[in-house]
C-alpha positions, 0 to 999 in steps of 0.5 A, spaced: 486 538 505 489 541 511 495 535 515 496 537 522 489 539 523 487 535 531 481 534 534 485 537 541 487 543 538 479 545 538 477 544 545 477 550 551 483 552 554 488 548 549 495 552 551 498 552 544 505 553 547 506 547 550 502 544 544 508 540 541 513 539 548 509 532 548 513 526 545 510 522 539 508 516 544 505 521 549 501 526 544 496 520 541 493 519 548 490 525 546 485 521 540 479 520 542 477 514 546 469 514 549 464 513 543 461 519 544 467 523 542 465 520 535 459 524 535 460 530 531 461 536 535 457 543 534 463 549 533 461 555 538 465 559 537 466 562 544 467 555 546 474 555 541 481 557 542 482 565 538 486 563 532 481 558 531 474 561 532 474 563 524 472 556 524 465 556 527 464 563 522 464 557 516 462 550 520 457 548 523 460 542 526 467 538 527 466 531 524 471 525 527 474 522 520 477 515 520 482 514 514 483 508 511 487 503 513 488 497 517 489 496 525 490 489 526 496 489 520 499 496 523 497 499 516 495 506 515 493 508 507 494 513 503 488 519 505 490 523 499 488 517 495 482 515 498 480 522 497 481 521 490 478 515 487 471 514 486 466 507 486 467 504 479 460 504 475 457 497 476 455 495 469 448 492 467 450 485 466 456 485 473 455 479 477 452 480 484 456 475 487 463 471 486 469 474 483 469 478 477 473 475 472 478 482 470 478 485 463 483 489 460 482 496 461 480 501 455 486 502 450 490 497 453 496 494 448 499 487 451 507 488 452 511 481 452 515 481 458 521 477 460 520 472 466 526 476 469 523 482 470 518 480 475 523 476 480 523 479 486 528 483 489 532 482 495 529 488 499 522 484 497 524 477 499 526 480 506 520 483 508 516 477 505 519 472 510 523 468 505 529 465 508 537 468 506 540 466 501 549 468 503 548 471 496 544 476 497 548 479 503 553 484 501 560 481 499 565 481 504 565 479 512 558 478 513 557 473 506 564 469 508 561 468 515 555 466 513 553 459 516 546 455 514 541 453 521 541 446 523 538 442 517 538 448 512 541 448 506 542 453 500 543 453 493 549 453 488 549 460 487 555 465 489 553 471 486 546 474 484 550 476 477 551 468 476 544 467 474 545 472 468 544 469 461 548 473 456 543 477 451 546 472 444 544 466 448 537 468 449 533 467 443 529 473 440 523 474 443 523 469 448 521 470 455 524 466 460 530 470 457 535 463 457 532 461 464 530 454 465 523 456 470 520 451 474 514 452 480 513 449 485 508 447 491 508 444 497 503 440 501 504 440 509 502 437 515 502 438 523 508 436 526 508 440 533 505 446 536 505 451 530 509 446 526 508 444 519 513 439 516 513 437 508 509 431 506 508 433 499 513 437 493 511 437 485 516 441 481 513 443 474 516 446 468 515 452 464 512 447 459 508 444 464 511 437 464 512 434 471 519 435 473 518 432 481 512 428 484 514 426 491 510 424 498 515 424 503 516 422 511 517 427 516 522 426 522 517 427 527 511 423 528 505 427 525 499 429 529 494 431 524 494 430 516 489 436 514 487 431 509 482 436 509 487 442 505 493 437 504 490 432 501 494 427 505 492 420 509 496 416 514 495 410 508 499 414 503 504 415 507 505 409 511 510 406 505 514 412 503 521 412 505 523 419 501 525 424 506 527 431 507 535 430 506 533 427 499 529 432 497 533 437 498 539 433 495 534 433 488 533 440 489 540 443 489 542 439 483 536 442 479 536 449 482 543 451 478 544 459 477 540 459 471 533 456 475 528 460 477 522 458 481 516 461 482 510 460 486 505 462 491 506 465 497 514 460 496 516 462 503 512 457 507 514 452 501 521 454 502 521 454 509 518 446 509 523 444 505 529 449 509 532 450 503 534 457 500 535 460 492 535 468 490 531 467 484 524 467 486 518 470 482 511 469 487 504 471 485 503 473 491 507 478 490 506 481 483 500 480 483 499 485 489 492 485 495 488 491 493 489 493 500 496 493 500 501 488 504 502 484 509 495 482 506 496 477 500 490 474 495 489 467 495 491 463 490 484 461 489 481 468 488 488 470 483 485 464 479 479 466 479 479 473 477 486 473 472 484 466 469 477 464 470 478 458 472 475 454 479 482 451 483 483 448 490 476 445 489 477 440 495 479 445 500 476 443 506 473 436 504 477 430 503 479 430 497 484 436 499 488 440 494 492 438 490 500 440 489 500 440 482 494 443 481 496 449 484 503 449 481 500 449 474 496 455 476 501 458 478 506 458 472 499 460 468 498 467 472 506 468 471 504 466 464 499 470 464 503 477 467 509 476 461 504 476 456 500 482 458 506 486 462 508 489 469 502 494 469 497 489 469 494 487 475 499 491 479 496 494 484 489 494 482 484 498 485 477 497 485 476 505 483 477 510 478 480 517 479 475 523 482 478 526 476 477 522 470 470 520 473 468 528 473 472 529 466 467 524 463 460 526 467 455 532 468 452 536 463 453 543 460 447 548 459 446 554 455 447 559 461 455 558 460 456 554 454 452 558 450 447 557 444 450 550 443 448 547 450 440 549 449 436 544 453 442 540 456 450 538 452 452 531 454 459 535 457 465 533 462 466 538 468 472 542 469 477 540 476 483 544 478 488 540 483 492 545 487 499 542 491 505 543 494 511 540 488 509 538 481 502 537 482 503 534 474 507 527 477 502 526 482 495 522 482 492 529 481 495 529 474 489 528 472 485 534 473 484 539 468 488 544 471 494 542 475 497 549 479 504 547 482 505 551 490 511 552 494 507 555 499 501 555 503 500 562 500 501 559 493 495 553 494 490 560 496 492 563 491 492 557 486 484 555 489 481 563 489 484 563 480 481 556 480 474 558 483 475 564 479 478 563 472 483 567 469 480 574 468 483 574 461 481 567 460 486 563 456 488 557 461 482 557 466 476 559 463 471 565 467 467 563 472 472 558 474 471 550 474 467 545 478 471 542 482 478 544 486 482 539 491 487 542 494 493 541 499 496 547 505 502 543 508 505 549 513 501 546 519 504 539 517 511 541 516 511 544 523 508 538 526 513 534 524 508 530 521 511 530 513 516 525 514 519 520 508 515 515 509 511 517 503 505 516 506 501 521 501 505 522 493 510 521 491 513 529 492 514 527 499 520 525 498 522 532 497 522 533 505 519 538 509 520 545 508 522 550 515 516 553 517 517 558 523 511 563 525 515 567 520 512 563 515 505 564 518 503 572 516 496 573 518 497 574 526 504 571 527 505 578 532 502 577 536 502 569 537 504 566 543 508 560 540 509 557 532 504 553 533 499 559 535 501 563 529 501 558 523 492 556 527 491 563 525 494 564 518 490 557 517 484 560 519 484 567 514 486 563 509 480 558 509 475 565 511 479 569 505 477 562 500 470 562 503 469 569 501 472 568 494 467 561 493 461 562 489 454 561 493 451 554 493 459 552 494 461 546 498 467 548 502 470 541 505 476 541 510 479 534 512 486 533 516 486 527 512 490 523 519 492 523 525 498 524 529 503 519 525 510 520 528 509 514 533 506 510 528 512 511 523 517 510 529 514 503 530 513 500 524 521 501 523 522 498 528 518 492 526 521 492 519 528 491 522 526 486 527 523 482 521 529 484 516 534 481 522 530 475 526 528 471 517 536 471 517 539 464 518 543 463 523 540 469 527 538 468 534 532 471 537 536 474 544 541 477 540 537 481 535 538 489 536 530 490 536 526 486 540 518 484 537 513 482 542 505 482 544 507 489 547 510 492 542 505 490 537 499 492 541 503 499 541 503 499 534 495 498 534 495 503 538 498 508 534 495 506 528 488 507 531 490 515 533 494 516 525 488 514 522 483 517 526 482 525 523 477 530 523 473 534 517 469 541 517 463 541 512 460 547 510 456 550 504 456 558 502 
């Protein structure tokens, strides 16, 4: 995998010199936009600028590569991590269709966990859009100020350490850890224009007692009752006198400190109640999308796949859903998880590592494991891992052979010993192994592409490393520019590698992304915007960043050119 590598830097007449003067908004124009530059291209090399033409030598063709993520929710996945993970094996019995009820992973152990331990952080309520509590603010100015919106109120909380229990008031073993829990679910119904207003809240105990069954009368007149997902009727609601004000008054003399609610996606829920409490645990949040956020599972799947069992089954008919139902459901997968542990269902994917798939599969002959082997020896294959950092703490870590670099020379080096062996044979056998995945990072760092947003693993949060044409020593001489000279080291170093490969040997090259400054840029931007507009009392003319339709059909953009990479496929 080679970061930084572009579609552009591959077409006649490129002035490497100027290359990097583009600033980041600017530099994604150069993505490819017509779909016949989607095609693959053939590599001639008289055609390619002179540090690249070793390319054409080793490749027939430049692939275009699209990288995993999301244009509508300006998400870019991690490449790294697409690379390695593999289908899972389909078993002989798995369903066709429906959701597949989850079972836990070989060797699993349950781990009792406290309820406390999935509350959700501050920094996740606020990129969650959950309403501001004043002791979520920091102490000082800011929290003496704070003042609710009109109709708003909060929860008797001064200081998120007030709802600590202490440890010899909590009975061994237990895990609400002294808290009292209740879920909550609310039904809504239109009021005005992309309004909502609530009609219906149940409050339910850890126990599963019915602590609130309220239907209530909204202030304004309701345009439509959704009867068909809300469950409520205009004839349910002609007698009720209950309003938004009492409800609000029940919920704060029952949310104490010690309270904590959970619930499933509980920002429109507190939204329509316009109440605001900092212990919050949602399902929607510790059992995570596989795609990752903003996305969130449907309580409905959450049920099926974590409980096996059918919810909201009046969803789209008359009969509607029901709050009770749902809060329950709710508690049982909160349950579910303080039985099993945080590890579990976090951040599933539907995958397997590249490495422990290889571990297991493949068959070992008599030509290289000797008279043992004759006619075939059920075997695992060999992997090596090659990066920059500790490759030991990364989603390599599971390779059989794990090489730690510091330098793009060092990854070179660390491919050719893999694909070779040791010549004493003591770590990696002579002949080398199976299958090597590596990472050169110097064309990254120089492109100011390797940035902290930890796009990739976990050792980016290392930094970059300063890389000048000093660092590029095949060619830097006679280079024009940094850029220049780190291409040509780049090209001899991917020649010498190919040179080392044994015949019959795939040799694939893959920049994983595209250019992600901008991209990068816009989605902070995005996230200061939403920290500031979901505090209370903010108004939209005074935030210091503006989020429109323009900036979001920016940030579209930019995500389009981050994942749109390139790919070089050769066999020796």
């Amino acid at each position: 995998m080679v970061p930084g590598l572009e579609e552009a830097m591959f077409k006649p007449n490129v002035d490497f010199s100027a290359y990097s003067d583009l600033a980041p908004d600017q530099a994604i124009n150069r993505v490819a936009t017509s779909p016949d530059d989607y095609y693959p291209r053939a590599l001639k090399k008289d055609a390619l600028p002179q540090p690249l033409q070793p390319f054409a030598d080793l490749f027939p063709h430049l692939w275009p590569v699209r990288a995993p993520g999301d244009d509508k929710y300006g998400k870019l996945h991690s490449p790294v991590h697409a690379m390695l993970t593999a289908p899972p094996p389909k078993s002989s019995g798995e369903k066709k269709n429906g959701v597949k009820a989850v079972s836990d992973p070989h060797g699993w152990k349950d781990q009792r966990t406290r309820i406390t331990e999935f509350l959700a952080s501050t920094e996740d309520l606020m990129e969650n859009g959950f309403p501001t509590h004043p002791a979520m603010l920091p102490e000082g100015e800011r929290r003496a100020n704070f003042k609710d919106p009109a109709g708003w109120v909060h929860t008797r909380v001064e200081r998120l350490e007030d709802g600590d229990v202490p440890e010899v008031d909590i009975q061994q073993g237990s895990v609400t850890a002294g808290r009292e829990v209740l879920a909550l679910d609310c039904e809504m119904c239109v009021t005005g224009e992309n309004e909502y207003s609530l009609t219906r809240i149940s409050l339910v105990s850890w126990d599963g007692e019915v602590v609130l069954d309220e239907l209530v009368k909204p202030d304004k007149p309701i345009i439509n009752y959704v009867t068909q997902y809300s469950g409520i009727t205009k004839e349910m609601l002609d007698p009720v006198t209950t309003t938004l004000r009492d409800i609000q008054s029940r919920l704060l003399d029952l949310l104490h400190p010690h309270a904590i609610l959970l619930g499933h996606s509980l920002d429109s829920d507190l939204k329509a109640i316009q109440l605001s409490h900092p212990f919050i645990v949602d399902t929607s949040i510790i059992y995570p999308h596989p795609r990752g956020p903003p996305l969130k599972s449907s309580l409905k799947f959450l049920a099926q796949k974590y409980l096996s069992r059918e919810v909201q089954k009046g969803g789209g008919t008359s009969a509607g859903h029901d709050s009770i139902e749902d809060a329950k459901t709710c508690l049982d997968l909160v349950k579910k998880k303080c039985e099993k542990g945080k590890a579990w269902a976090a951040g599933e994917v539907q995958g397997e590592n590249i490495f422990k798939r290889l571990a297991r599969a493949g068959t070992a002959y008599r030509a290289t494991a000797g008279p043992v082997a004759t006619g075939g020896l059920p075997t695992g294959k060999l992997s090596a891992a090659v990066d920059w950092g500790d490759v030991s703490r990364s989603a390599c870590s599971a390779a059989t052979f794990t090489i730690s670099c510091k330098t793009d020379a060092d990854v070179e080096a660390g491919i050719v010993r893999a694909v070779r062996g040791d010549p004493d044979g003591l770590e990696i056998p002579g002949g080398g192994v199976d299958f090597v995945w590596a990472r050169m990072r110097e064309l990254e760092a120089l492109q100011g592409w390797w940035n902290r947003n930890k796009l990739a693993t976990d050792d980016d949060a290392a930094g970059p490393p300063a890389v000048d044409a000093a660092d590029c020593d095949d060619g830097a001489a006679s280079s024009s520019s940094p850029l220049e000279a780190c291409l040509t080291s780049l090209a001899q170093r991917l020649k010498r590698i190919h040179d080392a490969l044994p015949p019959c040997t795939a040799l694939i090259v893959l920049s994983g992304t595209g250019d992600p400054r901008e991209m990068s840029r816009l989605q902070a931007v995005q996230a200061k915007f939403k920290k500031e507009y979901n505090t209370p009392g903010s108004k939209w003319d005074n935030l210091s960043v503006k989020w429109t339709d323009t900036e979001e059909q920016l940030l579209r953009k930019a995500v389009r050119a981050a994942r749109s990479g390139i790919g070089f496929v050769g066999v020796k």
